[in-house]
N, C-alpha and C positions, 0 to 999 in steps of 0.2 A: 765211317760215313763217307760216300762216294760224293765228289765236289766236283760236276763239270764245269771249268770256265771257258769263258765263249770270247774270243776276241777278234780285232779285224782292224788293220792298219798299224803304223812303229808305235805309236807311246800306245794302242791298247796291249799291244804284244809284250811291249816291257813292262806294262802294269801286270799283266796276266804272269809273268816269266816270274813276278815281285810275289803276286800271292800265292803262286805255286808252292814256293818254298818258304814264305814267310806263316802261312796259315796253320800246318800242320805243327809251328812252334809253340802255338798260344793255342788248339784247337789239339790235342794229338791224338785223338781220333779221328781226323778228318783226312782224305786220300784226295788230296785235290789232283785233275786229270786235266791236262791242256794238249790241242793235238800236236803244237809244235813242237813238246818235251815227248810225250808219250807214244808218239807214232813212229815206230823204228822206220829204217830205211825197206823200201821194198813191200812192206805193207800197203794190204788199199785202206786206204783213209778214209772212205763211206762207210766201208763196211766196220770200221772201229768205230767211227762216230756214231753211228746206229746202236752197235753193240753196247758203248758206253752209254747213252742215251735210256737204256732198258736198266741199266743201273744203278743208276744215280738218285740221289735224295736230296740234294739242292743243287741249284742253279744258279750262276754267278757271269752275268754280262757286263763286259768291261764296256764304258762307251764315255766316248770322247767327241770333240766337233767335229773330227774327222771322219767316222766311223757312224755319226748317228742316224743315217739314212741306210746304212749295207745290204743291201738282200740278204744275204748269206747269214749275218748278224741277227737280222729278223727272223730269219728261217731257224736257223738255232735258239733263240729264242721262246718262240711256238714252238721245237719241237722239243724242248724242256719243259714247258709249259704243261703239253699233253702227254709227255710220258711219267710225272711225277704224279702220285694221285694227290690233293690235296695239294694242288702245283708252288711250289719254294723257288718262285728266282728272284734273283739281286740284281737290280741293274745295279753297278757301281760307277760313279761319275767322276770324269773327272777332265775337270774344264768346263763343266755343264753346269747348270743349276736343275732342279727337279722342273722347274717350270718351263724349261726348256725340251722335256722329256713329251713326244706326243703318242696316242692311241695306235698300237696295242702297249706298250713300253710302259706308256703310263699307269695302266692298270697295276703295274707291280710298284709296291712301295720300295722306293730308291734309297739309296747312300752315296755322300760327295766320298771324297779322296780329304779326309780329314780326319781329326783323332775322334771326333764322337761318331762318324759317320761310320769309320775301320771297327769301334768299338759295337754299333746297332749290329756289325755284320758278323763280326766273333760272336756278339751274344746271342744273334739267330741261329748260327751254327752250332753253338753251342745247345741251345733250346732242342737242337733236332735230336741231341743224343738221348735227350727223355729221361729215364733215372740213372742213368750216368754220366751225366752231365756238371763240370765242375761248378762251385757254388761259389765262396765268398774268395776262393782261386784263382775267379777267374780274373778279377780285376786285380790281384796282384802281378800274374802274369802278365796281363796285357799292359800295364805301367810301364813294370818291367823292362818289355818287348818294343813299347811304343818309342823310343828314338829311334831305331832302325828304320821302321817305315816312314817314321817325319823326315829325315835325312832322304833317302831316297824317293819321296814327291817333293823334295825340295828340289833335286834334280831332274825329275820329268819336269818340269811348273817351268824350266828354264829354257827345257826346247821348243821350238817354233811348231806349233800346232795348223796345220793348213785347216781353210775352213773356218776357223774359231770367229773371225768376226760377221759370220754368217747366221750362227746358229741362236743367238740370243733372242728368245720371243716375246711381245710387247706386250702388256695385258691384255688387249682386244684378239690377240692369235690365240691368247692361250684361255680364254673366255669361249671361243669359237670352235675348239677343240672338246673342251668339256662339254658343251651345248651337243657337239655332234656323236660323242660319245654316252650320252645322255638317250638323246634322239633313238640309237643303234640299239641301248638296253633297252629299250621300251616298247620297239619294234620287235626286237626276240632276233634280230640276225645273228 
């Protein structure tokens, strides 16, 4: 199972650099692809990101307060979005709350940077594999597996996050969002 992660700015990079090689431990069917590991020297990077982009079966966006406005981030995003049929992406949070997530973003059902949040994203991962997919395994493994990642967002959670006390949204923004997202389904845009 091909796993594009999408990231943009230091702690999504080091989230992304964490599930790179943490996922395919608890997941080992899953080939996760980021372009900072995966793009040798000398290669065009459009033309992989594209190429991967046609291959993949889920979608995994790291986003952080730093990162949750990026063009590029968004553009990767939608272009996960419409090249998976049946579109699979993850935003993964972390420093965010879901409430803080706005339109388009929001339309994908999210996960914090937390053990039930890590656990919704292996068991969606896992769901993609269909009849090969591990059963009463898989919560042994991820048990298992889960202090490694709890130690390492203990040490992201400790770096200074630019942005962070910007992004928090108040009931009435995230009221005003839903309404305009509402609005946008009903219109057909």
């Amino acid at each position: 199972m091909q796993v594009f992660i999408s990231w943009s700015g230091e702690i999504s990079k080091a989230l992304t650099f964490y599930l790179h090689e943490w996922l395919p431990t608890v997941v080992q069917r899953a080939v996760p692809w980021m372009s900072e590991r995966d793009i040798e020297a000398g290669q065009r990077w459009n033309v992989e990101i594209a190429s991967r982009l046609n291959e993949i079966d889920i979608g995994i966006i790291c986003l952080t307060p730093e990162n949750l406005n990026a063009p590029w981030l968004l553009f990767e995003a939608g272009a996960v979005a419409k090249a998976i049929d049946n579109a699979r992406v993850i935003p993964v949070l972390f420093g965010l709350r879901k409430s803080d997530l706005r339109f388009p973003l929001a339309l994908f059902q999210a996960v914090e940077c937390e053990r039930d949040g890590f656990f919704e994203l292996v068991f969606a991962l896992n769901n993609r594999l269909g009849t090969e997919k591990l059963t009463t395994a898989l919560n042994t493994v991820f048990n298992g597996l889960w202090p490694n990642p709890e130690a390492s967002l203990s040490k992201l959670q400790n770096e200074p996050i630019e942005g962070e006390e910007n992004t928090h949204r108040n009931d009435r923004e995230v009221l005003e969002d839903i309404l305009e997202g509402v609005f946008t389904i009903q219109r057909g845009d």
